[in-house]
N, C-alpha and C positions, 0 to 999 in steps of 0.2 A: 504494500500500500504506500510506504512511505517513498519508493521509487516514482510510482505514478505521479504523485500529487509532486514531488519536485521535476517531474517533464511537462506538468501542467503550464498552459500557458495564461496570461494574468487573470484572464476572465475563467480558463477550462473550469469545467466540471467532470467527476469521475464515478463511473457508480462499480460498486465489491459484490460478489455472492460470497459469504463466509460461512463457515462453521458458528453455530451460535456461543461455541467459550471463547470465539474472537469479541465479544463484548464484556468478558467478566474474567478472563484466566488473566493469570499473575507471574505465569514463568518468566523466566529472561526477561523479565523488564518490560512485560507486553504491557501492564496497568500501569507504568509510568509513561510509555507510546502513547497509547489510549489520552492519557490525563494533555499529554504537551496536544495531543492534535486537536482537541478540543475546547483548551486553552489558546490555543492559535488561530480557533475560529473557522477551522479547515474542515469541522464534520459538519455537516448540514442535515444529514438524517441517517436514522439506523429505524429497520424493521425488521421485528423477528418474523419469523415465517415459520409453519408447523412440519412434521419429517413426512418424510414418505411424499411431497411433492413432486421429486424427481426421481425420473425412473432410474436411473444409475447412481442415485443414492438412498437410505433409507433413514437419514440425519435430518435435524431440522437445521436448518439455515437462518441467516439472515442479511439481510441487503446492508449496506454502506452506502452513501451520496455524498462524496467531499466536494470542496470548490474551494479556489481560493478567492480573495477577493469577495470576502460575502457582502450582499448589499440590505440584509438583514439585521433590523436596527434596537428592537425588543424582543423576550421572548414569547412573545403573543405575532410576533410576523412568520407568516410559514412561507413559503416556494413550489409554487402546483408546477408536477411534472407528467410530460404526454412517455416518459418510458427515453427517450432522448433529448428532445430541448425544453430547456427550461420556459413553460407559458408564462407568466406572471406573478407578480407579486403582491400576496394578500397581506394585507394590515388589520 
């Protein structure tokens, strides 16, 4: 993840399919990663997702959507997205 978001360009946006102890596991340092990327304004959303979605896997998942450059100003503004560009922005 952390590769993607530094080839990001100033506006990119990035989206993750992860393993769901990518939002909570603590090994090597992954909850201090966690803490700086969303400290830095770089996660813009995570959603769990239930297992057995995918047929070549029987895990539950969950999505990531980093950006740099968030234009996100409270935590009441959200970012409706159509699955690739970003449509608008709710307040």
């Amino acid at each position: 993840m952390q590769h993607f978001i530094h080839h990001l360009a100033p506006q990119g946006m990035a989206g993750f399919v992860l393993a769901n102890g990518s939002m909570s596991s603590n090994q090597s340092g992954e909850g201090d990663i966690r803490r700086a990327l969303i400290e830095a304004d770089l996660v813009d959303c995570m959603v769990a997702l239930p297992g057995q979605l995918f047929y070549s896997t029987q895990i539950p998942v969950c999505l990531w959507f980093c950006g740099k450059n968030s234009t996100l100003n409270s935590a009441n503004d959200a970012r409706l997205f159509d699955g690739e560009t970003e449509l608008s922005l709710v307040a």
